[in-house]
N, C-alpha and C positions, 0 to 999 in steps of 0.2 A: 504494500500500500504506500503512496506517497504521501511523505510527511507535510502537514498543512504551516502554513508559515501563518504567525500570528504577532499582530504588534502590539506590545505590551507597555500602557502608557499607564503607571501608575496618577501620575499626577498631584495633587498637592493635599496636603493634611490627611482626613478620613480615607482619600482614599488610597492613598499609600497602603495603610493598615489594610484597606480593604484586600488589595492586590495581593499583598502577602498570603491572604487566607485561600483567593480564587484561586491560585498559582499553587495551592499545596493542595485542593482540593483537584486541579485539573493534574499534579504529579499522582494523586491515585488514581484516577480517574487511566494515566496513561499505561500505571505500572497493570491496573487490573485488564484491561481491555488490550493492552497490545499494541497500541499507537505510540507517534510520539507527534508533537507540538515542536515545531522550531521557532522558539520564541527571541523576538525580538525586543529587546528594551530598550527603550525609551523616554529620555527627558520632556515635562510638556509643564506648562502652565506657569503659577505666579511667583511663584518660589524662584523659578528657572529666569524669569522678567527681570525680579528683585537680583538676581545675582548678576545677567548679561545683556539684561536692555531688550532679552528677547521672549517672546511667551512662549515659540513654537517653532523651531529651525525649520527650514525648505526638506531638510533630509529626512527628519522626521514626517513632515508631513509626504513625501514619495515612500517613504518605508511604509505609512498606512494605506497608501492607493496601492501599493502592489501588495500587500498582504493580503493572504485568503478570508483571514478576521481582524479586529482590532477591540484589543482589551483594554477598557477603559475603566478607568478609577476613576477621579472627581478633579475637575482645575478648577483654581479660583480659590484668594484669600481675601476676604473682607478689608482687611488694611493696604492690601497693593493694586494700584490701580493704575491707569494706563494715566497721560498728563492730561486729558482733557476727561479724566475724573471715571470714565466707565471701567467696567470689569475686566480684568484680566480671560478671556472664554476663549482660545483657540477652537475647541471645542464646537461651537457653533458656529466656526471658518466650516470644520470638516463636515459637518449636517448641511452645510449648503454646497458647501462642493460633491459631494457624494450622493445627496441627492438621499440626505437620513432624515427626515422630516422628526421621524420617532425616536432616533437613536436605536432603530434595531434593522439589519439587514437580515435578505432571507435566510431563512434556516431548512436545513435540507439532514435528513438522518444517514449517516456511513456508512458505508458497509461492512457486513459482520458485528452490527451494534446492538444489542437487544432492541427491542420497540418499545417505546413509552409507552405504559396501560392505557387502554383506551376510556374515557369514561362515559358512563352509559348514558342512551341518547335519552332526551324525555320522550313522551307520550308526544302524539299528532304527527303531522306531517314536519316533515324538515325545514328549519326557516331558512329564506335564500341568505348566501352569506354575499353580504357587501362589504367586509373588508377582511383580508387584503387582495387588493383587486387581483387577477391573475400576473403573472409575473410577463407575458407577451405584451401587458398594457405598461406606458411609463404616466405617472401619476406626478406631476410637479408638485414640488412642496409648499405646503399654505405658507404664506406672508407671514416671517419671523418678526412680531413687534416686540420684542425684549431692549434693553436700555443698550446693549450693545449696539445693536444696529438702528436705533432712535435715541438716541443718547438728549436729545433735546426734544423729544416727541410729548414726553408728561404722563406715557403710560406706566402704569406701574402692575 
């Protein structure tokens, strides 16, 4: 099986800690099933700003376009912020360049992986499902009004 490459962008405070746990839950995850992850790490967010002037290097952000996943922990610290006062969020660079409205791309099951139990259907007929649209269709993503991208807008 070919090893999936995965960018692994802790990020700032919480979720650091976070990543450490995702990253020992997916090392069982590789010891019991037989895969392996080539993970890639990666610097990203406020801390990174606070240190170099920069939230989110160009390489970093190509290491996430050509990875097959990208693991993401949390950027952004409440005291550091860009000079014209908004948040440090590279984060919501790669949701519009990627075209992640949700923060989640598709998920598809491997081969030779058990299958997730199914859970049982209710009564009546099947409701049509309207989201997520078929993957043949491209779905553009709703108008991001967060402070980053309105920094003077007043929405909150």
């Amino acid at each position: 099986m070919t090893n999936l490459n995965i960018a692994v962008m802790p990020g700032d405070g919480i979720g650091v800690e976070v990543m450490a746990s995702a990253l020992h839950v997916l090392s069982v995850l590789e010891s019991r099933f037989g895969f392996q992850l080539d993970k890639d790490h990666r610097d990203g967010g406020a801390e990174l700003y606070r240190r170099t002037g920069v939230a989110f290097s160009d390489e970093s952000f190509e290491a996430a376009r050509k990875a097959d996943a990208i693991l993401f922990g949390a950027m952004g610290l409440p005291d550091v912020r860009y000079p014209d006062g908004t948040e440090i969020a590279p984060h919501l660079e790669m949701r519009r360049e990627f075209h992640l409205y949700a923060g989640v791309r598709p998920v598809r099951r491997l081969p030779r992986r058990p299958p997730t139990p199914a859970l049982p259907s209710p009564p009546g007929p099947p409701a049509p499902r309207a989201f997520p649209p078929p993957l043949h269709q491209t779905v553009p993503p709703p108008p991001c009004l967060c402070s980053h991208c309105f920094p003077q807008s007043g929405l909150r």
